[in-house]
C-alpha positions, 0 to 999 in steps of 0.5 A: 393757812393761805393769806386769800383763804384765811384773811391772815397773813402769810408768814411764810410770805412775810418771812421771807420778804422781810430776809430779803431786806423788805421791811415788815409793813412793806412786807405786809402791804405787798402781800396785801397789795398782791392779794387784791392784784390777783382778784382785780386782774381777773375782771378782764376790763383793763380800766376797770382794773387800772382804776380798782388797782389805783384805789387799793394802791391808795388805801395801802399808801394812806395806811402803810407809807410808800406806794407799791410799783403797780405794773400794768 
C-alpha cells in the first residue's frame, strides 16, 4: 500500500532510496518528511507552510539526526 493511504511505509520508496545509497533512517525520514510536504504545500499561505515545514523538519531531526534540505 501507499505510505499517505496506509500510514505504513512504502518499501518500494525505502527500497529504492536505500539502492541508491541513502541510509535506512534517512530513507525513512524522507519518505515521512515528503509525506507531510505534499499536505502543507497544499495550504496555500506560504508562512503558514514555511512555518509548518520548519516544525516537521524539527520533529524528524529530534527522532532521525540530520535535517532534511527543505526547498521553498
Amino acid at each position: 500500500g501507499h505510505a499517505s493511504t496506509t500510514g505504513r511505509f512504502d518499501d518500494e520508496q525505502l527500497f529504492y532510496l536505500q539502492s541508491r545509497g541513502v541510509s535506512e533512517d534517512e530513507a525513512r525520514r524522507l519518505v515521512v518528511h515528503g509525506f507531510f510536504a505534499d499536505i502543507i504545500r497544499k495550504i496555500g499561505i506560504p508562512e503558514v507552510e514555511r512555518r509548518l515545514l520548519a516544525d516537521v523538519e524539527a520533529e524528524l531531526a529530534k527522532n532521525v539526526g540530520t535535517p532534511a534540505v527543505i526547498s521553498q
